[in-house]
C-alpha positions as CSV (number, residue, x, y, z in Angstrom):
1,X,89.1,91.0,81.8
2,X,85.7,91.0,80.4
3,X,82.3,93.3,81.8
4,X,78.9,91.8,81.5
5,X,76.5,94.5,80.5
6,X,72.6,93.5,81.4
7,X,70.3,95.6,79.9
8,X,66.8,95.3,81.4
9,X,63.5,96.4,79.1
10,X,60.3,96.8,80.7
11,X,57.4,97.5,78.6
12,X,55.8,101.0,79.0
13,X,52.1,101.7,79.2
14,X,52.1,103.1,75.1
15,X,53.4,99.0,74.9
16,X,56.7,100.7,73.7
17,X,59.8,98.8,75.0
18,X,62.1,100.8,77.0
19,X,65.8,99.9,78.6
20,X,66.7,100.6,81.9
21,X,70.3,101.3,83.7
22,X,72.4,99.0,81.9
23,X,73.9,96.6,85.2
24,X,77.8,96.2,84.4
25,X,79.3,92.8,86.3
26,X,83.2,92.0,85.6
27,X,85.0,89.0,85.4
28,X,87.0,86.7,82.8
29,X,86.1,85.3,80.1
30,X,87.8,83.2,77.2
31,X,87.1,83.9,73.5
32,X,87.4,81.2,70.9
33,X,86.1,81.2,67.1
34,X,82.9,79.6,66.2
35,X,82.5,76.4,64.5
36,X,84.2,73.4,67.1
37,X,81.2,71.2,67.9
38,X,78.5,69.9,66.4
39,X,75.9,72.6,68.3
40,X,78.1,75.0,67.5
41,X,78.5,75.0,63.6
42,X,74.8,74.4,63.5
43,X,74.1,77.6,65.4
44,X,76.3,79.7,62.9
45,X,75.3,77.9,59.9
46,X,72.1,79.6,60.9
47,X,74.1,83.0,61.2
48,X,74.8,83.4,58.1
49,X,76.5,86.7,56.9
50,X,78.4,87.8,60.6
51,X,81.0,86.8,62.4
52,X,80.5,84.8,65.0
53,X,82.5,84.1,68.5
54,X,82.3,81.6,71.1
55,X,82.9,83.4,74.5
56,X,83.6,81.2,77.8
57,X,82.5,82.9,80.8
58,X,81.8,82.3,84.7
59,X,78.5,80.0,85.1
60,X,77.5,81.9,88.1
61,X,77.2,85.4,85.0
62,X,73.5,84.7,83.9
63,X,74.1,85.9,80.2
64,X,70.9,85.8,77.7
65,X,69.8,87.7,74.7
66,X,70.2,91.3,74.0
67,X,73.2,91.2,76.7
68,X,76.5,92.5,75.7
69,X,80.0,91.2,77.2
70,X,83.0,94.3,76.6
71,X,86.6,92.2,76.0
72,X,88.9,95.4,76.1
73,X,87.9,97.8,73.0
74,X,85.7,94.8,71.2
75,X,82.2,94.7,72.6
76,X,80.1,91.3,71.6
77,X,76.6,91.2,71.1
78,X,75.1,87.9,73.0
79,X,72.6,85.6,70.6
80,X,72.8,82.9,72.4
81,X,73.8,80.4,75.6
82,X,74.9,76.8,74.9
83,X,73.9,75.0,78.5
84,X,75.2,71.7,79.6
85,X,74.6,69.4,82.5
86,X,77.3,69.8,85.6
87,X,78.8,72.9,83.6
88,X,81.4,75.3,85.6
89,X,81.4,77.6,82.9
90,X,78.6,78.9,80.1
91,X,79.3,79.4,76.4
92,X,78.2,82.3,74.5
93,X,77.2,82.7,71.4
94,X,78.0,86.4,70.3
95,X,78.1,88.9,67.4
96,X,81.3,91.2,67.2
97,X,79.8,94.9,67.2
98,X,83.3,97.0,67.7
């Protein structure tokens, strides 16, 4: 069982960013290493110096960039999305924080 935490930022009136109620969502998800395809091992040859996952989670979960996805105790960072045509599922690119 996975949790998809979406963090909202809306810029304040100083132009300071500031996050809102984090909106948890549950569901599955499958989590792989980094490094299978071609997009893939491009992606982390970018990333150099952390280690990266590839997480497989419900297409209908609208993941992006500075989302989190909770697996148990690990919590992963997202950096990316890897989108393809007539997809049922979307991969995740993400950072392990814990």
């Amino acid at each position: 069982p996975c949790v998809w935490v979406k963090t909202t930022r809306t810029q304040a009136a100083n132009g300071r960013w500031v996050e809102g109620t984090p909106v948890r969502q549950a569901g599955s998800c499958r989590i792989g290493q980094m490094g299978h395809s071609a997009i893939e091992r491009e992606i982390a040859g970018r990333m150099t110096g952390r280690v990266l996952y590839t997480l497989t989670v419900s297409f209908s979960w609208d993941v992006k960039p500075p989302d989190r996805i909770e697996a148990g105790e690990r919590i992963f960072e997202v950096l990316g999305v890897i989108t393809t045509t007539f997809a049922t599922a979307r991969r995740v690119i993400c950072a392990k924080l814990v």
